[in-house]
C-alpha positions as a Python dict, from the first residue, in 0.01 Angstrom:
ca = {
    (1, 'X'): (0, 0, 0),
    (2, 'X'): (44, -1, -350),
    (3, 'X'): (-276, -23, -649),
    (4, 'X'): (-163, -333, -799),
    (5, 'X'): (102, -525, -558),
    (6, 'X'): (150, -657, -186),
    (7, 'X'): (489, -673, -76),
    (8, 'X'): (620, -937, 161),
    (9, 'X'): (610, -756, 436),
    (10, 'X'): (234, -683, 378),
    (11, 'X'): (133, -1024, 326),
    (12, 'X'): (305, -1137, 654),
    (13, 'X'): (125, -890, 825),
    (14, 'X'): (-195, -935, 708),
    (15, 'X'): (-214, -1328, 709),
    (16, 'X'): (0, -1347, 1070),
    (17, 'X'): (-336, -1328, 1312),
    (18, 'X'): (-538, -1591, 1095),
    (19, 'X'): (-239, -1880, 1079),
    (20, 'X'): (-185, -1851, 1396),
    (21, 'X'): (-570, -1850, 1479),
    (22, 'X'): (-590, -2192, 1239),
    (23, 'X'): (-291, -2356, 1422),
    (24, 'X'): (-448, -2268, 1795),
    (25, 'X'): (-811, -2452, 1626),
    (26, 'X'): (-612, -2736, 1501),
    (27, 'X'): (-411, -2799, 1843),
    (28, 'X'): (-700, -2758, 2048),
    (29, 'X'): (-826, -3071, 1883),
    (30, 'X'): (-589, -3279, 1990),
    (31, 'X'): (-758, -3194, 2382),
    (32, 'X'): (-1025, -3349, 2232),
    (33, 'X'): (-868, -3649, 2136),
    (34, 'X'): (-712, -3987, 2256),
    (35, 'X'): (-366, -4139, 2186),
    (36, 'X'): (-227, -4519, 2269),
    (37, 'X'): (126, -4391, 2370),
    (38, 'X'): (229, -4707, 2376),
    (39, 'X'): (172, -4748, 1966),
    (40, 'X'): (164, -4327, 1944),
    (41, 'X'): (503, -4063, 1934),
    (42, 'X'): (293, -3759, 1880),
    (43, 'X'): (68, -3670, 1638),
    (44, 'X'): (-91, -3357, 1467),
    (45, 'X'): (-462, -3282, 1266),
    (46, 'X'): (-396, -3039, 961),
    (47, 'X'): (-677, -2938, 669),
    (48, 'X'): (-652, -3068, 342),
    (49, 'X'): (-748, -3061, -4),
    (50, 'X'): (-686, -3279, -321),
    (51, 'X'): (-760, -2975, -495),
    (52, 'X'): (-956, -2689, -503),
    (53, 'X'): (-1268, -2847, -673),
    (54, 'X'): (-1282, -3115, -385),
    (55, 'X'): (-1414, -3006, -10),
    (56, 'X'): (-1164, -2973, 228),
    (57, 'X'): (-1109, -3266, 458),
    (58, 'X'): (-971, -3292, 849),
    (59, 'X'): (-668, -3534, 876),
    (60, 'X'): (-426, -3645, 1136),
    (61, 'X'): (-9, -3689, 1120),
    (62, 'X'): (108, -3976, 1316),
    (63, 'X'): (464, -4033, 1398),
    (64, 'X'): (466, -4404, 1569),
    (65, 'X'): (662, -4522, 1833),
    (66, 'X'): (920, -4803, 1738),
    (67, 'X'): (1171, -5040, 1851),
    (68, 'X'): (1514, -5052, 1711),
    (69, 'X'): (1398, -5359, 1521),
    (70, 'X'): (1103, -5221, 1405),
    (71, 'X'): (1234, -4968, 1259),
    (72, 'X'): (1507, -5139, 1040),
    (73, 'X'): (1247, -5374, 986),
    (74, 'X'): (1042, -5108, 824),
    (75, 'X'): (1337, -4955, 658),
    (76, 'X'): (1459, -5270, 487),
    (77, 'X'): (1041, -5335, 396),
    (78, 'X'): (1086, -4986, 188),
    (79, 'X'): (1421, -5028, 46),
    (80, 'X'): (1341, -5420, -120),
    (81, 'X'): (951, -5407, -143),
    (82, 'X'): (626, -5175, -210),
    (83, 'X'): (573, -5151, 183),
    (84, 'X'): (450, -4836, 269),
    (85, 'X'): (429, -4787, 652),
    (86, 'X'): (108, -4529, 663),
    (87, 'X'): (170, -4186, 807),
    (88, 'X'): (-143, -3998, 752),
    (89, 'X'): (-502, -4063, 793),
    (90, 'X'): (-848, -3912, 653),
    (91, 'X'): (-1044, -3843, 981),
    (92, 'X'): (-1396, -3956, 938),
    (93, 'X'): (-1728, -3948, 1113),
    (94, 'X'): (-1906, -4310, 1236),
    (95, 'X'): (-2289, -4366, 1284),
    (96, 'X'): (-2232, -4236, 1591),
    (97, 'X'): (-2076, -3913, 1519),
    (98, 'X'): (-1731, -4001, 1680),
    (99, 'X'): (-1488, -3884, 1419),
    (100, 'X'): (-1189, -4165, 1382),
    (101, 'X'): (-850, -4214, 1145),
    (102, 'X'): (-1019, -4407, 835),
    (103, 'X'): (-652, -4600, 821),
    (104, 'X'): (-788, -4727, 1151),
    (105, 'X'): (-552, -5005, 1361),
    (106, 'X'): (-171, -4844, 1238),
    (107, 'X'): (-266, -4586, 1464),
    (108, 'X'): (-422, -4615, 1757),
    (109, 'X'): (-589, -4262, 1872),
    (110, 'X'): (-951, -4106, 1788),
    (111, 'X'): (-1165, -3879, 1974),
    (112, 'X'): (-1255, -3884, 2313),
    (113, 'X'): (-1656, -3996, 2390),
    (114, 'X'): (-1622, -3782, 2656),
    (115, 'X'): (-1589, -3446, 2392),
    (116, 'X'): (-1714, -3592, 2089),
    (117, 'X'): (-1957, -3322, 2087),
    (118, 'X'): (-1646, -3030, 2126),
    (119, 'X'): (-1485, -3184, 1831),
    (120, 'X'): (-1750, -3252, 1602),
    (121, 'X'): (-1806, -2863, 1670),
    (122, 'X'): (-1456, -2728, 1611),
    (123, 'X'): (-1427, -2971, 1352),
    (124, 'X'): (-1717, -2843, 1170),
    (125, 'X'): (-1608, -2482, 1206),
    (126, 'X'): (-1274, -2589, 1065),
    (127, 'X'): (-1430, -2720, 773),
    (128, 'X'): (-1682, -2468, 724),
    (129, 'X'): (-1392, -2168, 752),
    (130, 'X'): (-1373, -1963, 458),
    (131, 'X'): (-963, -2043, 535),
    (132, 'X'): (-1052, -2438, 452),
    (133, 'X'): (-1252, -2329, 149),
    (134, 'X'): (-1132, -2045, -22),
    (135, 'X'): (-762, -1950, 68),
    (136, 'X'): (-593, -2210, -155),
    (137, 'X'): (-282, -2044, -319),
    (138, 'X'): (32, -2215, -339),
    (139, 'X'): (291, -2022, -520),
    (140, 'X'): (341, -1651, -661),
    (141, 'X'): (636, -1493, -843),
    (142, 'X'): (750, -1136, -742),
    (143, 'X'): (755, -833, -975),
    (144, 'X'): (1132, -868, -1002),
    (145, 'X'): (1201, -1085, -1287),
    (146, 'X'): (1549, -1065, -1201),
    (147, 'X'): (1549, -1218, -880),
    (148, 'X'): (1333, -1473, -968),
    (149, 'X'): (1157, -1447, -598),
    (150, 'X'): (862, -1656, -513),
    (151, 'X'): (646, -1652, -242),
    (152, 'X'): (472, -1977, -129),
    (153, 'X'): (211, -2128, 133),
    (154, 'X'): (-42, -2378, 150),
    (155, 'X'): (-369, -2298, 347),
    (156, 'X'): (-393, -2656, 481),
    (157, 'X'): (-40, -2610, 630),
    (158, 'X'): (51, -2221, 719),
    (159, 'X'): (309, -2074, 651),
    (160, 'X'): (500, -1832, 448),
    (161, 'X'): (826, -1961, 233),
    (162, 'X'): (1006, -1663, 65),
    (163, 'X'): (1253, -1789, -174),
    (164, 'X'): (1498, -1592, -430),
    (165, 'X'): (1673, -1807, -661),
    (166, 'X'): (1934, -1675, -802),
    (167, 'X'): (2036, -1542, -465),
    (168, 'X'): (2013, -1904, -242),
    (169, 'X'): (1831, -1693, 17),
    (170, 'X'): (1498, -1843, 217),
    (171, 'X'): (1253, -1711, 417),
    (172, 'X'): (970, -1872, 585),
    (173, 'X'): (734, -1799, 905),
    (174, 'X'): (608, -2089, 1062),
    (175, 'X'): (279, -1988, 1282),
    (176, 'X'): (254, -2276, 1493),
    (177, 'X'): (578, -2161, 1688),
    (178, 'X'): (543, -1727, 1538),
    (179, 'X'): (894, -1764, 1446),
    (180, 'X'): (1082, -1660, 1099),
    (181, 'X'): (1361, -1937, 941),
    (182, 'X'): (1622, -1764, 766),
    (183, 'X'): (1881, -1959, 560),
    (184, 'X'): (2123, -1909, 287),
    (185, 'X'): (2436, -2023, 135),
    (186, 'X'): (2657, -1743, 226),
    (187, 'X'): (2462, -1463, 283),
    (188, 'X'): (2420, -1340, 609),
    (189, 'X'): (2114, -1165, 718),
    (190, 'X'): (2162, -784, 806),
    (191, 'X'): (1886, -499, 883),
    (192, 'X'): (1920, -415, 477),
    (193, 'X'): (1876, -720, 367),
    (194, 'X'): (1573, -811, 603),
    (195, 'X'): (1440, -455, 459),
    (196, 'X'): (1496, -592, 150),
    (197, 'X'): (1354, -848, 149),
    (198, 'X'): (1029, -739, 345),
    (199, 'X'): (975, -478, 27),
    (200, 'X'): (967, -762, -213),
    (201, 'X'): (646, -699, -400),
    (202, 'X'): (396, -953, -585),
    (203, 'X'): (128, -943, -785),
    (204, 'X'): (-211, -883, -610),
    (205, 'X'): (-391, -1007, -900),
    (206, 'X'): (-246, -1344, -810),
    (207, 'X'): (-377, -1384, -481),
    (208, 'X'): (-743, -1534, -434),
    (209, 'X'): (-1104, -1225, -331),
    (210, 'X'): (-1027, -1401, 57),
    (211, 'X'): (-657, -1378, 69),
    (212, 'X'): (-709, -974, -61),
    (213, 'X'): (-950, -928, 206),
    (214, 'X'): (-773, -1042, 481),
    (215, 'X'): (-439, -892, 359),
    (216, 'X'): (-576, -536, 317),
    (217, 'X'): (-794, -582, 623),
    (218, 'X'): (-446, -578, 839),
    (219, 'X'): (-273, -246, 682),
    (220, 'X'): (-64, -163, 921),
    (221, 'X'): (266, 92, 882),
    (222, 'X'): (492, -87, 1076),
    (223, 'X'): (856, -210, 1023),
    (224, 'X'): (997, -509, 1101),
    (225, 'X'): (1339, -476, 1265),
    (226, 'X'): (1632, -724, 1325),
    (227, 'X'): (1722, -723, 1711),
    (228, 'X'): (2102, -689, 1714),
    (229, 'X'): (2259, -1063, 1722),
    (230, 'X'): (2598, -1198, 1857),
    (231, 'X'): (2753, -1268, 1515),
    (232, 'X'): (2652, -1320, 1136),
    (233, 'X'): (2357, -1562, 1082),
    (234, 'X'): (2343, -1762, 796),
    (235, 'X'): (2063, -2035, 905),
    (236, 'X'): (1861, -1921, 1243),
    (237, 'X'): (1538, -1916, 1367),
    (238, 'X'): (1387, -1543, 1523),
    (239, 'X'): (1131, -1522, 1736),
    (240, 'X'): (841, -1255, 1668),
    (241, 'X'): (834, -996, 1949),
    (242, 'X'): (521, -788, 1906),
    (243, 'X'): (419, -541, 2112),
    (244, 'X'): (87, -352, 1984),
    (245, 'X'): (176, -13, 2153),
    (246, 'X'): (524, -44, 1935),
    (247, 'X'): (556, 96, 1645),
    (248, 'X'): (816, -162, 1585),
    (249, 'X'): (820, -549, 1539),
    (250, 'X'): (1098, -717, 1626),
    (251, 'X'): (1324, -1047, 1512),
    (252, 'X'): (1492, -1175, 1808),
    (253, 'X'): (1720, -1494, 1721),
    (254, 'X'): (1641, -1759, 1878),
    (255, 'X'): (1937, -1907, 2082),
    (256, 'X'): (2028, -2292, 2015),
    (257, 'X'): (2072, -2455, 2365),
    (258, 'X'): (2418, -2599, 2391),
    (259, 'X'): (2429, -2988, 2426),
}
């Protein structure tokens, strides 16, 4: 690993186990919780921060369930007034310790009595995590000016968005499924390019005492690999296949089920 930069590959590597530790926290809430399905689609509790001065705060994603008139209802609210039809809510704790969405009746789920206690405790630990309080960057240019290659995440949301401009070429891991997006204009993605772009190198300056730790913590010399694929992929998804007594991790595309 070199003095002074991580390269995309690295960084991957070393923040894999703790995304994917985050997402596993954050779903297990939801066990905790209850939803109206009649009012509720699905719904999702993510971290967030207004920014890093502020404490980190639990909220929940709601996507609602809606008629056909509802929903041009809403639409035509949007498009001719200031209606906003809420989306998100701050989850906050009553006098009785039974966290609940503070936007309240739009969406019709809170925490179980029966496990307040298991979610005020895995909410606390979420909160408390030195992920919630301390891994907070958001973008990073590489080395190569030419390129102009950024990586970007946000620690309230993993994941891991590789982008080079002047090539129309993204990358991004998404731990809540372990998978890697690929997409490009025209460029399909071939064992040299993946190796190039998992040698893309930033700055380690750049990256916060927590995000060094964690990265360095995880050195490990192993290559990622493209699994051979039917034909040229331009926009895919790959599935991680990891095996620990491998000295090789593999990118398997995932296949799109035929409708």
């Amino acid at each position: 690993m070199s003095k002074d930069t991580y390269t995309y590959k690295e960084i991957l590597l070393g923040l894999r186990d703790e995304f994917i530790d985050v997402e596993s926290q954050l779903r297990e809430l939801k066990d905790y919780s209850l939803a109206n399905k009649k009012y509720v689609s699905k719904y999702t509790y993510y971290l967030s921060k207004v920014n890093p001065e502020h404490l980190p705060e639990l909220r929940v994603s709601v996507v609602r369930k809606q008629t056909a008139l509802m929903r041009k209802l809403r639409e035509l609210a949007r498009k001719y007034s200031y209606y906003s039809d809420p989306q998100t809510a701050l989850m906050v704790k009553s006098n009785n310790g039974i966290y609940y969405p503070l936007a309240g009746k739009p969406f019709k789920l809170g925490v179980n009595p029966e496990y307040k206690e298991e979610f005020e405790r895995l909410a606390t630990e979420l909160l408390n995590s030195r992920l919630a309080n301390e891994m907070n960057f958001d973008e990073v240019y590489s080395t190569s000016f030419k390129e102009r290659e950024t990586i970007a995440t946000r620690w309230f949301k993993p994941y891991l968005r590789l982008s080079r401009e002047n090539k129309a070429v993204q990358m991004t891991y998404c731990p809540e499924t372990d998978r890697v997006k690929f997409a490009s204009g025209n460029i399909p993605l071939t064992p040299e390019l993946l190796d190039e772009i998992m040698s893309i190198e930033f700055p380690k300056e750049e990256f916060t005492p927590y995000h060094q730790e964690i990265i360095e913590s995880k050195k490990e010399n192993r290559d990622i690999v493209l699994s051979k694929t039917d034909s040229p992929i331009t926009f895919g998804e790959f599935q991680i296949i990891d095996y620990a007594s491998n000295p090789k991790i593999y990118l398997r595309e995932k296949k799109q089920r035929k409708k």
